[in-house]
C-alpha positions, -999 to +999 in steps of 0.1 A: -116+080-058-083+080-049-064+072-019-030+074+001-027+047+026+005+050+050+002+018+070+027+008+099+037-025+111+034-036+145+059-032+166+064-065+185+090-092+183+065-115+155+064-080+133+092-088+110+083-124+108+041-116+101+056-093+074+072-122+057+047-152+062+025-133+037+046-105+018+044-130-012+006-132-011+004-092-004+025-083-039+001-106-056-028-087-048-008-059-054+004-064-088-034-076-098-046-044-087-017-026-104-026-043-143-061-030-132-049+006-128-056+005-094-027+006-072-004+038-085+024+037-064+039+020-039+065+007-013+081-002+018+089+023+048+120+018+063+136+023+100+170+037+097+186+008+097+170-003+066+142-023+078+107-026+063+085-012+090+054-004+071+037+010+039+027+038+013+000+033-012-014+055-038-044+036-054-073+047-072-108+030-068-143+034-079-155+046-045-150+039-011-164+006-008-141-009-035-116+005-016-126-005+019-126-043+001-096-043-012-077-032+026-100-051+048-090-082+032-050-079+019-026-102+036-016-077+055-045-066+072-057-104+074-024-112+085-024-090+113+012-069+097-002-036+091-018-024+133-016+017+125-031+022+091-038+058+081-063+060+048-063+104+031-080+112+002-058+119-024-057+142-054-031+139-083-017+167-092-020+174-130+017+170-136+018+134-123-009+123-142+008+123-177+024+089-190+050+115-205+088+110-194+101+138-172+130+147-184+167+143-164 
């Protein structure tokens, strides 16, 4: 099943500083899931000044519950970073889903 997750950080004074206590830990998981072919895309939201102030995730799971495990217990959720998390199935469209280079 697949998933996008658009996440946003709190917006109190500790947010910025939560965010970086346990990015490290969060890009760990991250990149484990991604070698697993689970996470398909992702990154940082950013204010306009430049400023991380949440996330987007694409990720593919079994089912729900391998999904629900995997965001109930990232650093960020655990770490109390992410406070407005928004989970949609998702569909990829049948362009997206070839490994073939799009031409520029």
């Amino acid at each position: 099943m697949e998933f996008a997750v658009i996440a946003y950080d709190g917006t109190d004074e500790g947010a910025q500083e939560r965010r970086m206590a346990v990015r490290e830990a969060h890009m760990k998981v991250v990149e484990d899931l991604r070698r697993k072919g689970h996470m398909v895309h992702g990154g940082a939201l950013l204010d306009d000044g430049g400023r991380m102030i949440g996330s987007i995730i694409t990720c593919d799971f079994p089912n729900r519950e391998a999904f629900d495990n995997w965001l109930n217990n990232d650093p960020y959720v655990t770490g109390g970073v992410w406070q407005d998390i928004r989970v949609i199935p998702f569909k990829t469209a049948p362009p997206f889903v070839s490994n073939i280079p799009v031409p520029v």
